[in-house]
N, C-alpha and C positions, 0 to 999 in steps of 0.2 A: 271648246266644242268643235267637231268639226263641219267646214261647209256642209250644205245642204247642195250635195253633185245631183240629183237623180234632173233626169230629163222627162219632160211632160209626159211622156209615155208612162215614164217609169212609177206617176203617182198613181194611177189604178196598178193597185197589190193583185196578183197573181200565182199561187201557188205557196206551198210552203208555211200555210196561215196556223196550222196545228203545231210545229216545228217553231214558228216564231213565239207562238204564246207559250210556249213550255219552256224557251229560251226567257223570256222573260218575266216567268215564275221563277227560275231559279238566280235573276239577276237579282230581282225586288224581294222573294219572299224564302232564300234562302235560308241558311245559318249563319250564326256571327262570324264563321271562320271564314278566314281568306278561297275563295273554290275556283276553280276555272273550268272554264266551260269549251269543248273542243266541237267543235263542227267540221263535219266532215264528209267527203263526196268526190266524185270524178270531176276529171277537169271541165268547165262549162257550164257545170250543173246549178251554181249560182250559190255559192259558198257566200263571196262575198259582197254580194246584192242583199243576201237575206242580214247578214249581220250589220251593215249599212240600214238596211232596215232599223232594223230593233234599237242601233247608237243612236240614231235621230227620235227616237219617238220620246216625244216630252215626258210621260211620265220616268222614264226611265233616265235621262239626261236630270233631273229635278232630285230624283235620288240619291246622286253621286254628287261627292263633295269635287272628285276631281274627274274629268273625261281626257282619255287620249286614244287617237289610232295611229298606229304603223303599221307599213306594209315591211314585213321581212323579206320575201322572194327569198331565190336558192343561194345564192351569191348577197351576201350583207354585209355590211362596215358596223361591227358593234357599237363603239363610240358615236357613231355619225347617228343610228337607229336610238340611242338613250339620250341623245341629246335633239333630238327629234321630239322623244317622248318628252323630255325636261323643260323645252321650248313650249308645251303646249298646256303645261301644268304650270307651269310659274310665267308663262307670259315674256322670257325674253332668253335668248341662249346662254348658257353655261359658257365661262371664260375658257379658254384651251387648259389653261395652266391647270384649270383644279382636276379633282378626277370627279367625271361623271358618274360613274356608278354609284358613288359615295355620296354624290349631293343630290343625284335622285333617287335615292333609296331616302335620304333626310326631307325631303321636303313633301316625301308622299306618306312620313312617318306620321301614325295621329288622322290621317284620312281619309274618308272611305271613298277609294277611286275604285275606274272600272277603265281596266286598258284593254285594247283591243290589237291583238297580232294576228293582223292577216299573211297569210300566202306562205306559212312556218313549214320547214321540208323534211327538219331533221330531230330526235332527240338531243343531238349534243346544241344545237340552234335553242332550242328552248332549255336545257340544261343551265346555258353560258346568259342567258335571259334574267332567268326564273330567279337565280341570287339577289336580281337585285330590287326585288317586287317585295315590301316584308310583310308579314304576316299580323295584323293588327285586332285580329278577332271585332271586328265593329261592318263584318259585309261587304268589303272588298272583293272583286271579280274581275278576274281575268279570262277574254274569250281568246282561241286560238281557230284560225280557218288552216285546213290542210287537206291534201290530197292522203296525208300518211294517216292512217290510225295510231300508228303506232310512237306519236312524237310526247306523247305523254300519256301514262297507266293512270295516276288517278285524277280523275274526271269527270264531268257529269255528257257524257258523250252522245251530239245530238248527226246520227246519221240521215244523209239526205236523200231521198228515194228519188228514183227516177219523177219527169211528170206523168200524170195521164192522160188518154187522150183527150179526156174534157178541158181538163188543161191547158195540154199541148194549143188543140185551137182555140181556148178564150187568151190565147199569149201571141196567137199570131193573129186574132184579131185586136188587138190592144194596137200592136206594133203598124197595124195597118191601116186602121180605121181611128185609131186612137179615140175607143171607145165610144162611137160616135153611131155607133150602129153598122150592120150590113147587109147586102142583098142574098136572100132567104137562096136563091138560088146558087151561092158560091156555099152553103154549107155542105153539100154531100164531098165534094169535092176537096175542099180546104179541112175537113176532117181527115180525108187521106192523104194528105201533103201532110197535115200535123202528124201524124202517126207515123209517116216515116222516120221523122225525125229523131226518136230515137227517146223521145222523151230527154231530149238536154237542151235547156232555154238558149244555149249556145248557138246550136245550129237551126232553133225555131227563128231566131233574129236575122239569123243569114241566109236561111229563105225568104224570111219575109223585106229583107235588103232585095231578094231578087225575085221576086212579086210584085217589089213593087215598080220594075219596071215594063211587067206586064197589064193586058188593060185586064179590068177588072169585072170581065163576064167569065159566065161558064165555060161556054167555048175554050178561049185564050186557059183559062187553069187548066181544064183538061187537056189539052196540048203541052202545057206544062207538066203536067201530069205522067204523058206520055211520055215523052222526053226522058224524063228521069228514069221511066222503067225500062225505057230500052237500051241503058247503059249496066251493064251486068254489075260496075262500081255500085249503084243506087238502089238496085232493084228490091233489096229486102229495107233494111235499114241503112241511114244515112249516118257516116262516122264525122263527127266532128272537124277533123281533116280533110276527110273531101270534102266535107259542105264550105271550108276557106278554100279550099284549089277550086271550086266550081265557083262560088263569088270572085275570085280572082279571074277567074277566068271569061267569067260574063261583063269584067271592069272593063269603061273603055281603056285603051290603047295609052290615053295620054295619062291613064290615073292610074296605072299599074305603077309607073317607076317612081310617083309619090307613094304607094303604098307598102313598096319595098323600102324605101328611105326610113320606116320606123324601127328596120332593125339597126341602124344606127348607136340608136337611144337605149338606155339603160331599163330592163325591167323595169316595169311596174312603173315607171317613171311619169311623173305629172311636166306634161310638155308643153312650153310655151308653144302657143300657136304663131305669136308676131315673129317668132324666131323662125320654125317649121316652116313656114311661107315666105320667109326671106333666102331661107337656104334653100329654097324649092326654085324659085325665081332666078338666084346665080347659077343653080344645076342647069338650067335653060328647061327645065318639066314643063314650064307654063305656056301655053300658046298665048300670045298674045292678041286679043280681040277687042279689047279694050282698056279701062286701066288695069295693068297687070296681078296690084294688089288683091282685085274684085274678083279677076280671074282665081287667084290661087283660092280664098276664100269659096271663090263657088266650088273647084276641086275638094277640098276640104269638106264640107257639106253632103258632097257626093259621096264621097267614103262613108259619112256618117249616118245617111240614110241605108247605106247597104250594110248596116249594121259590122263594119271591119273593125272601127274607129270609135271610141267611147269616149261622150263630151266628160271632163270633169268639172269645168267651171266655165259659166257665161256673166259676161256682161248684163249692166242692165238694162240694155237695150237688146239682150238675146243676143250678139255676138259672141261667138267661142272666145274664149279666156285661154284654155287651157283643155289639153284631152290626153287619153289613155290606150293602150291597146291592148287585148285579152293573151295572155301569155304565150295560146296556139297559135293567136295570129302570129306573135312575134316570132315564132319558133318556124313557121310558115317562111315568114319575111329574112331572116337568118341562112335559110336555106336557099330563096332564091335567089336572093339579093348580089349572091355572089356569082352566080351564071348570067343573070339580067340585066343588074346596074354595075358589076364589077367591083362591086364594095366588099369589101375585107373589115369583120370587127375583129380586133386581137383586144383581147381580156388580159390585161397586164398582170391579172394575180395568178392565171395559169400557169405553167410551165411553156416558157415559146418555144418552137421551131428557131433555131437560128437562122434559116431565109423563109423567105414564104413561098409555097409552091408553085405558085404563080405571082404575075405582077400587077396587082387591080390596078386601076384608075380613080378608085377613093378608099380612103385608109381612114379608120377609126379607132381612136385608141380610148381603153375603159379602163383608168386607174382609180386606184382605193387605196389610199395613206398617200406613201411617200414613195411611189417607183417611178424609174425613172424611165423618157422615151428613151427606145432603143433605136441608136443612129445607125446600127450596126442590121439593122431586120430590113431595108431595103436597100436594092445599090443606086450608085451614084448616077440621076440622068435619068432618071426612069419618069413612064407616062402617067408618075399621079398627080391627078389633079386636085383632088380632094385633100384634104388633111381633117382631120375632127378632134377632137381631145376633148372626153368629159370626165370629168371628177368626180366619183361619188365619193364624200363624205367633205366635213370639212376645211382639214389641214392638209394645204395646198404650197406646194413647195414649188423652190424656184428655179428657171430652167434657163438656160442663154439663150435655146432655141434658134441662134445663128443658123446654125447647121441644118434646119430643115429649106431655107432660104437657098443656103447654097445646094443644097442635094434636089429638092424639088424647083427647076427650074421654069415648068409648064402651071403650076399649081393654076388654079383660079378662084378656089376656096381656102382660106385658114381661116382654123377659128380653134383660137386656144385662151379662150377669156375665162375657161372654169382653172387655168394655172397662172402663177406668175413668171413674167419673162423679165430679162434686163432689157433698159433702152433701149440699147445696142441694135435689139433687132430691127428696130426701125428705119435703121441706115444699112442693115442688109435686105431686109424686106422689101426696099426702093426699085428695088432691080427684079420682082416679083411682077413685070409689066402684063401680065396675061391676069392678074388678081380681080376678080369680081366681088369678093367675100372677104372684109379685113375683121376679125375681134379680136384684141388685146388688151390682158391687162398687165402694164406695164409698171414698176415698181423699183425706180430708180436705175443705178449700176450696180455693178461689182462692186466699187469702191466707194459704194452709199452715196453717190456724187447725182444729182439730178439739178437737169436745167432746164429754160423753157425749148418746145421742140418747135423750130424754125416751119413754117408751112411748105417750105421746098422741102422737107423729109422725105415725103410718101409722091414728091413732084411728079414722079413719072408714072404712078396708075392711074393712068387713064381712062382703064377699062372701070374701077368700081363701080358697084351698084349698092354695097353697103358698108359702111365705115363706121368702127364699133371701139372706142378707146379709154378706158379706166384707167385712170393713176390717182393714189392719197399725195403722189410728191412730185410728177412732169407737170408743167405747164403747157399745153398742147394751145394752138391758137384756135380761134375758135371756128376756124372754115380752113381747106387746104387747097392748093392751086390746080388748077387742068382738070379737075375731075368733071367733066361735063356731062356723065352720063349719072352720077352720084344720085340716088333716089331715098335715103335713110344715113344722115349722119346723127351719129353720140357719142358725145364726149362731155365724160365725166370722174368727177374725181376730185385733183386739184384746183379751186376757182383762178383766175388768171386774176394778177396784180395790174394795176394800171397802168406800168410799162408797156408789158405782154398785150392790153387790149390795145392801147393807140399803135402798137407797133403791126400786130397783125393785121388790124384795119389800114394800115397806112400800105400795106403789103398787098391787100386784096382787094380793095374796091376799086380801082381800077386795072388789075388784070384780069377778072374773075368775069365772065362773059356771061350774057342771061342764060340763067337754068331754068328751063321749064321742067326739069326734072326733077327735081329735091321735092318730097315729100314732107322730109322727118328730117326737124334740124333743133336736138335735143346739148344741151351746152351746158359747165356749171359756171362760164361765167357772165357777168352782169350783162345786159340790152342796155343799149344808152340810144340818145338821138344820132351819133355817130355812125351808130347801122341802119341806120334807115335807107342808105343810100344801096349796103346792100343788098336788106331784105326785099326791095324795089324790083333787084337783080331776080325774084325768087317768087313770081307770082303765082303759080302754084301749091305751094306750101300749105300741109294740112294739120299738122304736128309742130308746134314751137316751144320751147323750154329754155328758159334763162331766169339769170338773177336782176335783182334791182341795185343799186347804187345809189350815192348820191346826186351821180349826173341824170338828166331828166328822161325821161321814156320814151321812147320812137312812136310813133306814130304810124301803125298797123293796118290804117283800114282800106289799103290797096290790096289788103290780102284777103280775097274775094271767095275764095275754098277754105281758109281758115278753120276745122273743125275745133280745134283741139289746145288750149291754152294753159302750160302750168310755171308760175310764177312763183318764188321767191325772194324772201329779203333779209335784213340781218338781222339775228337775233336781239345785237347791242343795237341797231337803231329803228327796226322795225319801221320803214318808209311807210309816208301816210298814201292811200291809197291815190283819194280826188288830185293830189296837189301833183304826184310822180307820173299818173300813170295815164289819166285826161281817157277814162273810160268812151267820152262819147267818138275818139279814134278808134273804138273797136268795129272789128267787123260783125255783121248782124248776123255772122254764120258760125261761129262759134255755136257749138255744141255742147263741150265739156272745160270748164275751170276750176285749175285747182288753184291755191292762193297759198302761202307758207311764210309764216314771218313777217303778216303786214298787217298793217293798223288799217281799221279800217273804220266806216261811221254809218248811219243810216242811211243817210243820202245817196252814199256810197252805194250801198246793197240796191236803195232804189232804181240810182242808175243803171248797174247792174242788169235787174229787171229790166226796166226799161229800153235801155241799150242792145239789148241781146234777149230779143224775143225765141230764139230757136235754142235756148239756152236747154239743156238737157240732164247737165251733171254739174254740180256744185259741192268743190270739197274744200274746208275751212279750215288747216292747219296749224295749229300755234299763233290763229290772228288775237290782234288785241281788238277792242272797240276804243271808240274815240269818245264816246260819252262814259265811259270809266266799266262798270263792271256787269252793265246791263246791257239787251238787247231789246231793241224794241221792235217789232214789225207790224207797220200800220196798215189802215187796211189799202193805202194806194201801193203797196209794195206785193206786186203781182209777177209769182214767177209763171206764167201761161203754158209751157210746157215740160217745168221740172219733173224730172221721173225719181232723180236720189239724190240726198241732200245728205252730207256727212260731216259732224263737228267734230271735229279731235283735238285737246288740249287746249281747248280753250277757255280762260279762266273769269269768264262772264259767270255771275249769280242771279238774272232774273233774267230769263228768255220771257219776252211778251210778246203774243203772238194774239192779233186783236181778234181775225176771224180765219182760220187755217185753210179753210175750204176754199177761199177766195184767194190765199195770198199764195196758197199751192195745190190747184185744182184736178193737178195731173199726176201727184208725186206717189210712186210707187214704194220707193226704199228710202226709211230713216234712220241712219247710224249716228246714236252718239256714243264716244270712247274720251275715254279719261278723262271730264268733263269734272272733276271730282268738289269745283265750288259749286257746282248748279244745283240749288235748289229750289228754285222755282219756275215750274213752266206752266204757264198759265191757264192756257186751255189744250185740251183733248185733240185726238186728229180723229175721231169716230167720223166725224163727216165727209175728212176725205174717201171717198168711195174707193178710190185707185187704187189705198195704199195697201201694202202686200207683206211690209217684214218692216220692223220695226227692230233696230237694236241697240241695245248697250250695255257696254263694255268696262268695268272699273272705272264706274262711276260713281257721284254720291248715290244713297240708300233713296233719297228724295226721289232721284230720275229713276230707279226701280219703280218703287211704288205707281210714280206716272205712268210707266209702261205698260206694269198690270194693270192701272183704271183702265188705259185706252183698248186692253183687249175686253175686260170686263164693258165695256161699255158698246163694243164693235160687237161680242157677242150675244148679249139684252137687242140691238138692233137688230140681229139676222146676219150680220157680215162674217160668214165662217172664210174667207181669204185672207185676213188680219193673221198672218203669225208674229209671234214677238219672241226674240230671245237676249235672255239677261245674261251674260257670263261673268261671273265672281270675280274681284280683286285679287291680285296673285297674291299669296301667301308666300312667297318667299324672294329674297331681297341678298343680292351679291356681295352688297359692299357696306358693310360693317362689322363694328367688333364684337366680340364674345359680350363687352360689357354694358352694351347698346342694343341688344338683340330685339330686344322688344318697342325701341323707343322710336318712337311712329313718327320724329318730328325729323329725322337721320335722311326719310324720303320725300320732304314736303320739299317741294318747289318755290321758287320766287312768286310765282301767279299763286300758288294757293297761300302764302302767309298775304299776299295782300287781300286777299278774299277774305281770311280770317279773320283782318284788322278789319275791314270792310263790315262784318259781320258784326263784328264786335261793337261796334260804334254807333249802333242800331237797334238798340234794343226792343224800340216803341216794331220797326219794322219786322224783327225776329222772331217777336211773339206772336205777330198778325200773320206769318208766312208758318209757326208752327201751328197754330189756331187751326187755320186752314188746310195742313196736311194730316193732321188729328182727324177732319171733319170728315176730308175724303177718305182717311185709313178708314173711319166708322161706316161712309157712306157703304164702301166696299164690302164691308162684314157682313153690313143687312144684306146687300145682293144675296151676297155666298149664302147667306143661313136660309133666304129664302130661296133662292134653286134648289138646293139640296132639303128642303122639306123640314128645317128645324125650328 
C-alpha cells in the first residue's frame, strides 16, 4: 500500500468530490473484467492529488487483493517501473536475472489488484505496459493520470473540469488558514485573487505561497490585488507559468539557487531531503547563522510554504523525509537553472551534442540502463565544479571514473554513488583538494583485487564537509586524516576485520585533532572501548552508527548533543545488551534508537526508559529477548516521551503489556512487521489518546485481529484520529522449486520453527490464548452487528 504523503492541508478534501465518487464506483462496483480507468486534465489541475485520493481510502485499499502505484513521467526505464510495481506486490525486489515482466504478470495471476500509473505521456508507454497486466475476469483495475486523452481508447474516462470560483477560494482558504476559519473581511477580495487563477489548484497554491507573505487585512490583499492587475502578464487570467516565474520571483535571493538546484533531479523523483541539504551546503547556498544544518532545513520549509516544493514523506516528529516537485516547476527550474546557477543536465538517453555549447560550472548526468559517461563532452581543465550522476533504474554498471579526477581539477562536489566505480579512484581523487562533496560506491578493481583502504587515501581533502563511502568488498577505516572541517561521514558496506580496526585506531587517535565539526559519523564497523578516546575527539556529534563485537562498548555519555543512536550486532552471536553496552553511559539526549541483532531483557528495556528520558523513537530489529519468547512490560517500564515504537522480526510469542497508557503515554506511531510468531498481545492501546496509525505488516493473523479490536474499540470511544493499516503477507517467494511451490516450511526461519516448538509444547497455554482470541473475535462481531442495526 502506499505511504500516506498528503500534508495537513491536504486532509480537508476540496474540489473534484463528484469525480472521486464515480472513480470509485467503477473501482468497487464494476464488472468482473479487468477495466481501467484514465483521468485526465491539464497540467496543475490535480490529476494526481485526486487519484492519491481515492488509493488511500480504506474502503477501496480493503477491496483489492493487491495495491501498487507508479509514477511513469515522459522519460521511463520499463524494467526499473515493473519492478517497482513487483516490489510493492510481493514485498521484495525481483533478482536482475529473471525477467520481470514474466514474474509480474505471475504473481498478479489469480488476483484482484488495482495499479495505479500516474504521469503516462504516451500510447506506445501504455502499449509496452498494458502486456503485462493480465486479464483475470475477478475486478481488477487499472487507473492511468495523463495530460493525453488519447493514450488509451477503451476506458471508462474520468475528464477533470476546471475549479470554480467557490472553489478556487475555499482552496486558498484551506492553504492559508488551514481550515481554521477567516476574516469576513478578506472574502470580497480573496474571491478575486481566487478567480484569477484560472481555476487550476496549481497556481491557487502558488498564490497562496505568496499571500502568505503578505499580512492578512484587506488593505495589504487589495494592494496585492492591484499589483497583479497592473501587470498586463496577470490582468485577465493567471497561467500556470507565470504564477512559478512570479513565485520565483517574490523568493528571497538566497532561496532562488536552492530552488533551481531541483532541476538537477530526475522527474517525478522522490528526493531525499538529508541528501538535498547536504548538496546545498557544499554549493555554499546556505548562509550561515547558525548551525548550518537548521539553516538549510529552514530554506527548505520556505520553498514548501510558497507552495514550489511538495512534501512526500515526513518524519515522526514532522521533519521532511523526503519531497517532490510539480513537473512545471521542474521545467521552470530546467530553464533557469542554466543562466542562474550554470548547471547543465545532459539526459544520457538523448542523442548528445558532442561539446556543449557553453561550459557550466555544474554538470549533471541522467542515465537509464547501461550508458556510459562521456569523457569526450567536456574539455580538459575546465571550471566545473559540480559533477552529479543519477541512475534511474536499477542495473548500474561500472565505471573507472579516473578520468573525471584528472579532467575536473577545480571540482568541489562529486557524487557518483547511484554507479559503481573501481578503487582506483580513490588514489586519483586524492589530488581533488578543493572537494567539499565525496559519494562513492566503490566495488573492488579491475582485477576483482580489493584491500583495505589506508586513511592517508583521501589525506589531502581537506576542504570536505561530507564523506559518503559504500563497498560489499574495500575495507575502508573507519575515520580518515586532516579532514577538520568534515561535518557528515558514512561509511558502509564492508564491516572491518580486527586487523583493519586496531590498525586505523592506532593511525588516528593521535593525529586526528578535536572536531567540533563532525555531525554524522555512520560506520559498518564494530565501536569498542578502543574509540572512546576518539569519540572524546568529537563532542559534538549528533548521528552515531556502528556495530557491536565481542570487545566491550565505549562509554558515550560525554556526547552531550547526541540525538540519534543505531546499533547493531551479530546475527551468529547476538550480544547481550546490559553486559556490552552499560546503558547507564548513555547520554540523556538521545532521541532516536534503533537496536539490530541484540539480545536483549526487560531490565534492559527498563533502563532504556529510565536512562533516556527524551527518548523519542524506538526501532527493534531482529532483537531476541532474554527471557526466551516473551515480552513483558511492567507497569514501571515508562517510555514518557515515545512518539513511534517499531517491532521488526522479532520472534517473541506473548507481548505483555500491563497498562499501555502508562508505559507509553505519548506514543503516536505503532509498527509491527514480520512479527509472524506473535500471538498474543495482551491489552489494547484505545487508551493511548496520542496514538495516530497503528500498523502491521506480514504478520500472524492473531496481530490483525488485535489491530482491528484496537480500532473497533478507539471508535465505540469517540477517538476518530486512530488509523490502522494491515498490509497482507506477500504471495510470492523467489527462491524455490517447481516441486515445493506451495510448501510453506521452504520460508520459515530459524526464530519461527522455534516459536513453533515453543508453541507446541504448550498446549494447556495454546488453548487458553485460542480461547481468548475466539472470545474477542465474538466480542468484535457483537459490536459490528450492533452499529450496523442487525
Amino acid at each position: 500500500m502506499m505511504p500516506n504523503i498528503s500534508s495537513p492541508d491536504n486532509d480537508i478534501v476540496v474540489g473534484f468530490k463528484k469525480e472521486e465518487e464515480t472513480i470509485i464506483e467503477h473501482l468497487i462496483h464494476g464488472s468482473d473484467e479487468r477495466e481501467v480507468i484514465l483521468i485526465t486534465g491539464m497540467s496543475g489541475l490535480g490529476k494526481t492529488t485526486l487519484a492519491k485520493r481515492v488509493y488511500e481510502k480504506k474502503n477501496v485499499a480493503d477491496f483489492f487483493d493487491k495495491c501498487a502505484w507508479c509514477t511513469v513521467s515522459q522519460e521511463y526505464d520499463y524494467k526499473d517501473l515493473l519492478n517497482k510495481i513487483y516490489s510493492q506486490v510481493c514485498g521484495s525486489e525481483i533478482k536482475m536475472s529473471s525477467s520481470v515482466s514474466a514474474e509480474l504478470r505471475k504473481s498478479l495471476m489469480g488476483m484482484r489488484y488495482l495499479v495505479v500509473l500516474d504521469d503516462i505521456w504516451s500510447l506506445e508507454a501504455w502499449e509496452e505496459l498494458n502486456r503485462v497486466f493480465p486479464s483475470c475476469d475477478n475486478g481488477s483495475r487499472i487507473v492511468l493520470t495523463s495530460r493525453q486523452e488519447s493514450v488509451v481508447s477503451d476506458a471508462k474516462h474520468i475528464h477533470l473540469p476546471f475549479f470554480t470560483t467557490d472553489e478556487s477560494w475555499e482552496l486558498l482558504q484551506v492553504k492559508l488558514f488551514k481550515g481554521k476559519g477567516y476574516p469576513e473581511e478578506l472574502e470580497n477580495v480573496g474571491r478575486k485573487i481566487s478567480k484569477k487563477c484560472g481555476g487550476l489548484p496549481l497556481t491557487i497554491g502558488l498564490m497562496a505561497g505568496l499571500l502568505e507573505k503578505v499580512e492578512k487585512s484587506e488593505q495589504m490583499w487589495s494592494g496585492f490585488l492591484f499589483t497583479l492587475n497592473s501587470d498586463d502578464k496577470f490582468r485577465d487570467v493567471i497561467q500556470s507559468k507565470d504564477a512559478i516565474e512570479l513565485s520565483y520571483k517574490y523568493l528571497s535571493d538566497h532561496l532562488k539557487p536552492c530552488l533551481l538546484y531541483f532541476a538537477a533531479f530526475h522527474e517525478d523523483e522522490k528526493i531525499d531531503v538529508s541528501k538535498l541539504m547536504e548538496l546545498w551546503i557544499c554549493e555554499g547556498f546556505i548562509i550561515e547563522k547558525g548551525r548550518v544544518e537548521d539553516e538549510a532545513e529552514e530554506y527548505l520549509n520556505h520553498l514548501v510554504c510558497s507552495n514550489l516544493i511538495m512534501v512526500s514523506e515526513k518524519k515522526y516528529d514532522g521533519h521532511i523525509l523526503s519531497c517532490t516537485v510539480h513537473d512545471l516547476v521542474r521545467d521552470f527550474c530546467l530553464t533557469e537553472a542554466r543562466e542562474n546557477i550554470s548547471l547543465e543536465v545532459i539526459n544520457m538517453k538523448k542523442k548528445l551534442d558532442p561539446t556543449l555549447n557553453f561550459t557550466p560550472h555544474r554538470i549533471c548526468f541522467h542515465l537509464r540502463g547501461r550508458h556510459n559517461l562521456p569523457s569526450e563532452l567536456v574539455p580538459w581543465n575546465s571550471s566545473i565544479r559540480t559533477v552529479l550522476v543519477f541512475q534511474n533504474g536499477y542495473a548500474s554498471p561500472f565505471y573507472k571514473g579516473s578520468w573525471i579526477a584528472k579532467k575536473f581539477e577545480h571540482l568541489t562536489i562529486l557524487d557518483l554513488e547511484a554507479i559503481r566505480v573501481y578503487q582506483s579512484i580513490l588514489f586519483e581523487g586524492n589530488s581533488l583538494i578543493h572537494l567539499r562533496y565525496l559519494a562513492l560506491k566503490v566495488d573492488g578493481d579491475e582485477d576483482d583485487v580489493a584491500d583495505d583502504v589506508s586513511p592517508l587515501s583521501l589525506g589531502n581533502l581537506k576542504c570536505l564537509i561530507t564523506l559518503k563511502l559504500r563497498s560489499h568488498k574495500v575495507h575502508f577505516p573507519i575515520f580518515f586524516l586532516n579532514m577538520s572541517r568534515l561535518r557528515h561521514l558514512n561509511i558502509s558496506g564492508a564491516s572491518c576485520d580486527k586487523s583493519c580496526v586496531k590498525k586505523s585506531i592506532a593511525d588516528m587517535i593521535e593525529a586526528i585533532p578535536c572536531s567540533e565539526e563532525l555531525q554524522t559519523w555512520v560506520s559498518s564497523c564494530p565501536l569498542t572501548a578502543m574509540h572512546e578516546p576518539l569519540l572524546r575527539k568529537l563532542p559534538n556529534l549528533k548521528t552515531l552508527q556502528g556495530g557491536l563485537s565481542t570487545y566491550p562498548f565505549p562509554e558515550i555519555d560525554f556526547l552531550h548533543d547526541l540525538e540519534k543512536l543505531n546499533l547493531f550486532g551479530s546475527f551468529e552471536s547476538h550480544p547481550h545488551l546490559l553486559n556490552d553496552l552499560k546503558l547507564s553511559k548513555f547520554p540523556s539526549s538521545l532521541k532516536e534508537m534503533w537496536l539490530n541483532g541484540i539480545t536483549l531483557s526487560v531490565s534492559a528495556i527498563s533502563t532504556i526508559a529510565q536512562q533516556l528520558p527524551n527518548l523519542e523513537s524506538l526501532i527493534l530489529l531482529h532483537c531476541k529477548f532474554e527471557e526466551g519468547l516473551e515480552w513483558n512490560v511492567d507497569e514501571e517500564t515508562q517510555f514518557k516521551k515515545l512518539k513511534r515504537l517499531q517491532l521488526i522480526f522479532l520472534d517473541i510469542v506473548i507481548w505483555n503489556i500491563s497498562i499501555p497508557a502508562e508505559s507509553f503515554p505519548c506514543l503516536e506511531q505503532l509498527a509491527l512487521g514480520y512479527c509472524r510468531n506473535l500471538v498474543v498481545i495482551t491489552s489494547t492501546f484505545e487508551d493511548v489518546l496520542t496514538l495516530k496509525l497503528i500498523t502491521a505488516k506480514d504478520c500472524n493473523p492473531f496481530v490483525d485481529v488485535w489491530v482491528k479490536q484496537n480500532e473497533e474499540c478507539a471508535r465505540e470511544m469517540g477517538i476518530e484520529q486512530l488509523n490502522v493499516e494491515i498490509l497482507e503477507p506477500s504471495e510470492c517467494y523467489n527462491n524455490f522449486d517447481s516441486k515445493s511451490e506451495h510448501d510453506e516450511s521452504n520460508f520459515v526461519t530459524k526464530e519461527e520453527k522455534i516459536g513453533e516448538r515453543w508453541w507446541r509444547k504448550r498446549p494447556r497455554v495454546r488453548m487458553r490464548i485460542l480461547d481468548g482470541m475466539r472470545a474477542k473475535l465474538k466480542s468484535m462481531e457483537k459490536r459490528m452487528r450492533k452499529r450496523s442495526g442487525v
